[in-house]
N, C-alpha and C positions, 0 to 999 in steps of 0.2 A: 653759637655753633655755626661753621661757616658753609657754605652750601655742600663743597664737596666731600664734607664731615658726613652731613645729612643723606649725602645720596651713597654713602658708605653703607650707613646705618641701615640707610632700608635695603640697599642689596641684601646687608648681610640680616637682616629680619626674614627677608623673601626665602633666603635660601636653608635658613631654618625651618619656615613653616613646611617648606617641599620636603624636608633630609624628616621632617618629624611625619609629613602626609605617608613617607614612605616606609616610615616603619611601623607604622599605627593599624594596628588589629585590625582583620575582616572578618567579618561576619561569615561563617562557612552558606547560609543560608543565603545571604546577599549574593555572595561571589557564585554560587550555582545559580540563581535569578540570572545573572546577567552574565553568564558565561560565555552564551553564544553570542552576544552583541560585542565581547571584544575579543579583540585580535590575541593572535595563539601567544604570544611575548610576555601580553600584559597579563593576562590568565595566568600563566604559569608562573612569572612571578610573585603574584599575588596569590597564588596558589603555596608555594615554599614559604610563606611567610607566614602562614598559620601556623594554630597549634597540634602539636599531629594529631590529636586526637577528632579536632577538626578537619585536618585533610585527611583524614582514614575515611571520616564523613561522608567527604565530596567523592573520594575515589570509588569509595560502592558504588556512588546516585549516577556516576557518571555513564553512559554510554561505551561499549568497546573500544568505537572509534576516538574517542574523548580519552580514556584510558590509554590506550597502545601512544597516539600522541603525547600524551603527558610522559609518557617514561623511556620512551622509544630511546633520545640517546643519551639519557643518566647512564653515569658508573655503574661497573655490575652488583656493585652491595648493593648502590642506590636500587637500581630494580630489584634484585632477591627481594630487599623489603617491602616490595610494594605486590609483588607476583606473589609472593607466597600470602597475602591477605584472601587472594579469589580461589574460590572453586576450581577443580580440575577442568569443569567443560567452559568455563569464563574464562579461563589460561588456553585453553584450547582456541576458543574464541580469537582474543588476543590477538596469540601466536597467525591467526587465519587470517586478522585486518594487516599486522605487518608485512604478511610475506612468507612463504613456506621456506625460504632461504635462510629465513635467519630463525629457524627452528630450533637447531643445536644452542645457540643464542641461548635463547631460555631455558629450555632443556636441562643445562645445568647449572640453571641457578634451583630445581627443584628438589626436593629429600625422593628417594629411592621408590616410593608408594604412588606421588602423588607425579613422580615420574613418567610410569608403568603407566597409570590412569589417563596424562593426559597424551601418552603417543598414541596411544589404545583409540581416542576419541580422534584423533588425529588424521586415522588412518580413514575416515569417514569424509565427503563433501559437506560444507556445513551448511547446504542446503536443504539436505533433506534427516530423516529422523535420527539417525546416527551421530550427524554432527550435531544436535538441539542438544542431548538427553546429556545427563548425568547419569556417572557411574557410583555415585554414594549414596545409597538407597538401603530402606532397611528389610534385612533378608529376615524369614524363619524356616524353620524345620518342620516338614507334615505331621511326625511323632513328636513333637513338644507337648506338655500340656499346658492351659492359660498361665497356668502361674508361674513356670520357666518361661514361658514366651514374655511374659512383663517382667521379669529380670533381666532378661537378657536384652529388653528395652532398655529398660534404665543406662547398661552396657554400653548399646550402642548410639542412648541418644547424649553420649558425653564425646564421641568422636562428631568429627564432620561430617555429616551428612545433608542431603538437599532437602527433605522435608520427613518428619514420622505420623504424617495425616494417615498414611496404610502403612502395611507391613506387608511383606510379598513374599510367601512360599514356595520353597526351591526345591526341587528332588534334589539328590547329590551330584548331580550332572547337571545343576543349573538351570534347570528346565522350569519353566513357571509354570506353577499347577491351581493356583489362586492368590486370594487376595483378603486381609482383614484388615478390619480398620479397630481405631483406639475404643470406638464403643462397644463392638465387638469384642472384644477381647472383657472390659470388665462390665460386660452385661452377661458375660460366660462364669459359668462354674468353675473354680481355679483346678479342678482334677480334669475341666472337657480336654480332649484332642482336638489341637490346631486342623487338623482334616477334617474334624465334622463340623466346624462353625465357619470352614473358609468359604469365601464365594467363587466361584469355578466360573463362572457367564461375564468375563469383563473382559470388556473394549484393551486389544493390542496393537502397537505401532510397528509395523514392520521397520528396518533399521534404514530400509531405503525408499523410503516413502516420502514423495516431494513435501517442505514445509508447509505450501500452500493447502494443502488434502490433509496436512498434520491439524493445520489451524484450523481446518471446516471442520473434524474433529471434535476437538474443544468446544467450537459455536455451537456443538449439536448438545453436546453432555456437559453435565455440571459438575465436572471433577477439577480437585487441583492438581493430580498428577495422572498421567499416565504410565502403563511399564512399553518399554521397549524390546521385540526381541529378533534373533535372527532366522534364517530361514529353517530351522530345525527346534525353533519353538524354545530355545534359550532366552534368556531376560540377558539384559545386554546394559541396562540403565532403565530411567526415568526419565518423561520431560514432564517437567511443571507449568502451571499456567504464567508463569511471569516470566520464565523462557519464553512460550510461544507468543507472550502479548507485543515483543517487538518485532515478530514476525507478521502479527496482522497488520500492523504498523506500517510497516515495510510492503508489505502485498497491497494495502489500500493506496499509499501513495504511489505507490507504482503503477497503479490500474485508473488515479487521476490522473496522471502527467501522460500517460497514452490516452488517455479519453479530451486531454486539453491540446492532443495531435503532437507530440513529443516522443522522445526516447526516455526511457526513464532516466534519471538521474546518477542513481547510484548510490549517490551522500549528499548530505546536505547542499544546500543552495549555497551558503556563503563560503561553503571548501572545495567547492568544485574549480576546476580553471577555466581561465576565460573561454582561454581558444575551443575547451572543452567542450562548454555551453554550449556557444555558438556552433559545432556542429552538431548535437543533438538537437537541436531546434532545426537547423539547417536543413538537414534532412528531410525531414515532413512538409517543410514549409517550399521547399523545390518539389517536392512530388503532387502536394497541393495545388502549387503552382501551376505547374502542368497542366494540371488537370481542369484548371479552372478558364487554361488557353482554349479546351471544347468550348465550353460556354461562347467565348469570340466568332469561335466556326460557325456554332450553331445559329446566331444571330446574322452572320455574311449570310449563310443558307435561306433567311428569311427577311434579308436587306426590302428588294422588292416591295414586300410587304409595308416594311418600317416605312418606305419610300411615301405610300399610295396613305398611310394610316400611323401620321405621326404619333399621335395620342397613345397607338398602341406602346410605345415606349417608356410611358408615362408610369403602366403599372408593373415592369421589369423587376423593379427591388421587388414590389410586394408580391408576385408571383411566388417569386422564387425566393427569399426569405420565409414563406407561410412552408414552403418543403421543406427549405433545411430545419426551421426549426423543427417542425412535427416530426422530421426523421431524428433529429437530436434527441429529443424525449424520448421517441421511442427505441432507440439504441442504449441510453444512459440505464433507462428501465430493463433490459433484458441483460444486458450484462452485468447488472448489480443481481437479478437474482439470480441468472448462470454463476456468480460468485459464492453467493450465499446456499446455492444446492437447490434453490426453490422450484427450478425448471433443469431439464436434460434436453441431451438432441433429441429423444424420441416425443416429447413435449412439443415439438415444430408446430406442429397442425392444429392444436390448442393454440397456442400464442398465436400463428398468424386469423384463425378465426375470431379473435377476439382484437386483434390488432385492426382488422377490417372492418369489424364496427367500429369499431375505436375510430378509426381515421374516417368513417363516416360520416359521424357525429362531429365530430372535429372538424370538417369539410365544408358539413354545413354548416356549425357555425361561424367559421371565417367567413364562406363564402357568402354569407345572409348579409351577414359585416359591412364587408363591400359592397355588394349590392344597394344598399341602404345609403353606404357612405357615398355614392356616384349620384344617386337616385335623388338625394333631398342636400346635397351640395347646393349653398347658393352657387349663380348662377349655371348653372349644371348646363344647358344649353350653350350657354357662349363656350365656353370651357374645354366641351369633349365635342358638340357638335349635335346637329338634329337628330342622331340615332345609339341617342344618349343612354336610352332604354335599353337596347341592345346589344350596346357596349360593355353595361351593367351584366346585363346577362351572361357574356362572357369572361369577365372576368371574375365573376360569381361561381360560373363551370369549372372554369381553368383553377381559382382558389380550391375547390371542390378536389379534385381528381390530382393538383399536385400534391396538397396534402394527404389523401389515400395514400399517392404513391410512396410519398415519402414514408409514411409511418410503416409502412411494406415493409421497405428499403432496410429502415434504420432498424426495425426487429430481427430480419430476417437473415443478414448480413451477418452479427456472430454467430449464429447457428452454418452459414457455410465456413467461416474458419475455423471454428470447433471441428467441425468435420474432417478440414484437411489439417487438421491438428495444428493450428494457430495462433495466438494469443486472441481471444474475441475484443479483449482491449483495443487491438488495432482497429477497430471497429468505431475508430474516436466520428464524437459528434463533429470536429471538421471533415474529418473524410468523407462522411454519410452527405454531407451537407454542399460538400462539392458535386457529387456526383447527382444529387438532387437537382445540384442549380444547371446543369446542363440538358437533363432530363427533362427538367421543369417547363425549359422555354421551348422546348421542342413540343409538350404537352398545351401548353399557350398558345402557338402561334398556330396550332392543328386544331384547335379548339375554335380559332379568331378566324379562319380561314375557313370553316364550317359556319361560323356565326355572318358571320361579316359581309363573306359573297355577295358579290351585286351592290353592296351596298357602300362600305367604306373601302373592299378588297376588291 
C-alpha cells in the first residue's frame, strides 16, 4: 500500500470515529454534570441527541434560565412539547426569563386551563409571593366529611397539581378558612366534619410580599408549602419549599458579591457579557477608589511628621489593615444575622455594646501583638531607634483604638442603611474597610503625635 493509500485510510478512519463520537449516546446524568462547563451549541446539541425520555430528564433538573434558552427559538410544536411538560407557575417563570414581549408567544402554545392559570400568575412581579406560588393546589369544602374529603383526594391527586402534603379549605368565595394535612384526615373518624379537625392558626403569604421576607419565612417554619392570599383573605396558590429554595440561592449570592464590593450579577458568571462585568465591578471599584484618594490627603496632612519620624511609616499597612479587617468581620457578622431575622434596628444598642467589647478584646490583643513584636525584634534598637519602647507603645495604642473603631464602624454602618432603607449589603467589607483606612491613619498619627512629642516628633 502506497503512502497516499495509507493517508487515505486514516483520514477516512478519523472521520468515522468523529461521525460515530457524534452520534453515540449521553448519558442524560453526564450532560447535566457538565452542562455549565460547555458552551450553549454544544449543550444543546448534545442535548437533541438523547433519548426523550432522557431529555424530559434534563429539562425538569434544569434551571428557568437553562430552560427558556434551550427552547427559546425551536419551532412552535418544538416548544408546545417542551412548555406543556412544566407547571403553570414554571411556564410563568419562563415566559418572565424571556421577556414579557413575547408572552402571546407561549401563550398559545397552552390548552385553555393552563392558559387562564398561567396569565393569572403573570399579572404578578416574579419577585415577590404572587409571582413564587402555584395555582394547583388542593382545595376542600368546610361541610365535607373525612371520607368524601379522601375521595375527592384520590380525584384530585390524578390531575396536576404542586403537592397533596395539606389540603386547604375554602368557603365558596375562596376564602381560606384552614388547613389539614394527609394525617389528619385518616387519624379522623370517616363521618368527622372537615371544620372540626381543620387547623385555623397557620402561617399566610401575602401575594405581594418581597421573595426575600417570603424565604425568611420558610427559615423560621418547617413546612413544605405555604398558602398564598390576597388582600381580602382569598387563597390565590401555594409556594413550595423548592420554589423558594432558588430564591435563597439567589438572595445569598447576591448579598456575597455586594459584600465582595460589586453589583450583583444577575446570572451566572459565564453568561454574563463582558462589557457587562466590567461595569458592575467598575462601579464600586471607582468609588473605592476615591475613596481611598483620603487616605493620600490624610498622609500630605501628616507629611511633616513622616519627614521628622521615618519609621513611622513603617507600621502604615499594619495600622490600618488591623481596622479594615476587624471592621470586615464585624460588618460580614451583622449583616448575616440582619439576614437571617437574628437582630432588627431597634437591636442597635445591643450589638454595638457588645461590638465595643468585642473590639476591646480584639485591640488588645493585636495591640499586645505588636508590642511584643517591636519589643523582642532582634536588633530592635538599630531598627526603629533609641525610643524603641515608645514607639511600641504607640503602635500598641493606635492597633488598640483602630481596631475599636473599626469593629464600630463595620457593625454599625448596616443598621444606618437599613434605616434609610438601603440594602445593608452595600455595607461590603471593602467599603467598611476603606473608610477605616483613612480614619485609621488619622487615629495613628494623633496617637504618634501625643506619644512621640519631644522625642522623635
Amino acid at each position: 500500500m502506497n503512502e497516499d493509500e495509507t493517508q487515505k485510510n486514516s483520514l477516512e478512519t478519523s472521520e468515522a470515529n468523529e461521525s460515530a463520537s457524534d452520534i453515540a449516546p449521553y448519558h442524560a446524568d453526564d450532560l447535566f454534570d457538565h452542562w455549565h462547563a460547555m458552551p450553549f451549541h454544544q449543550r444543546r446539541d448534545k442535548f437533541k441527541k438523547l433519548a426523550r425520555t432522557e431529555a424530559e430528564e434534563i429539562f425538569y433538573r434544569l434551571n428557568t434560565h437553562d430552560q427558556a434558552e434551550l427552547i427559546s427559538d425551536e419551532p412552535a410544536l418544538e416548544k408546545r412539547s417542551w412548555v406543556r411538560l412544566l407547571a403553570p407557575d414554571d411556564i410563568a417563570d419562563l415566559i418572565q426569563d424571556l421577556g414579557m414581549d413575547r408572552k402571546d408567544e407561549f401563550l398559545v402554545l397552552l390548552d385553555p386551563q393552563t392558559k387562564r392559570e398561567v396569565a393569572a400568575l403573570l399579572a404578578y412581579a416574579e419577585d415577590i409571593g404572587g409571582g413564587l406560588m402555584s395555582s394547583r393546589f388542593v382545595r376542600l369544602r368546610p361541610d365535607m366529611t373525612v371520607d368524601e374529603a379522601i375521595s375527592y383526594l384520590r380525584i384530585q391527586s390524578k390531575s396536576q397539581i404542586e403537592t397533596i402534603y395539606y389540603a386547604y379549605v375554602l368557603a365558596s368565595d375562596q376564602t381560606l378558612l384552614g388547613v389539614v394535612t394527609f394525617r389528619d384526615l385518616f387519624q379522623a373518624h370517616p363521618q368527622k366534619i372537615i371544620r372540626d379537625i381543620m387547623k385555623t392558626d397557620l402561617i399566610r403569604i401575602p401575594v405581594n410580599l418581597d421573595q426575600e421576607q417570603v424565604a425568611k419565612i420558610f427559615s423560621q417554619y418547617d413546612f413544605m408549602a405555604l398558602p398564598v392570599i390576597d388582600e381580602w383573605g382569598h387563597m390565590k396558590g401555594i409556594v413550595t419549599f423548592d420554589d423558594i429554595a432558588s430564591v435563597l440561592q439567589e438572595e445569598a449570592t447576591e448579598d456575597i458579591q455586594k459584600l465582595g464590593g460589586l453589583e450583583a450579577l444577575d446570572m451566572p458568571y459565564m453568561k454574563i457579557g463582558f462589557f457587562e462585568l466590567v461595569k458592575k465591578r467598575a462601579v464600586w471599584l471607582v468609588i473605592l477608589f476615591v475613596g481611598e484618594m483620603f487616605t493620600a490627603t490624610a498622609m500630605t496632612f501628616f507629611k511633616d511628621d513622616i519627614s521628622r519620624a521615618v519609621v513611622l511609616s513603617l507600621f502604615i499597612p499594619l495600622i490600618i489593615s488591623s481596622g479594615g479587617n476587624s471592621g470586615s468581620q464585624a460588618t460580614t457578622l451583622i449583616i448575616r444575622a440582619m439576614a437571617l431575622g437574628e437582630i432588627r434596628l431597634r437591636d442597635w444598642w445591643k450589638v454595638l455594646s457588645r461590638e465595643i467589647l468585642s473590639g476591646a478584646c480584639l485591640g488588645l490583643i493585636l495591640g499586645s501583638v505588636g508590642f511584643l513584636r517591636i519589643i523582642f525584634w532582634p536588633n530592635t534598637e538599630a531598627l526603629y531607634g533609641t525610643h524603641y519602647v515608645i514607639l511600641a507603645a504607640t503602635v500598641a495604642t493606635s492597633v488598640f483604638g483602630v481596631v475599636m473603631w473599626g469593629t464600630i464602624t463595620g457593625s454599625m454602618l448596616p443598621f444606618i442603611l437599613r434605616k434609610i432603607r438601603l440594602d445593608p449589603a452595600s455595607a461590603s467589607a471593602p467599603f467598611v474597610a476603606t473608610i477605616v483606612d483613612v480614619t485609621g491613619l488619622i487615629i495613628y498619627f494623633s496617637i504618634a503625635s501625643l506619644f512621640l512629642a519631644g522625642k522623635l516628633l
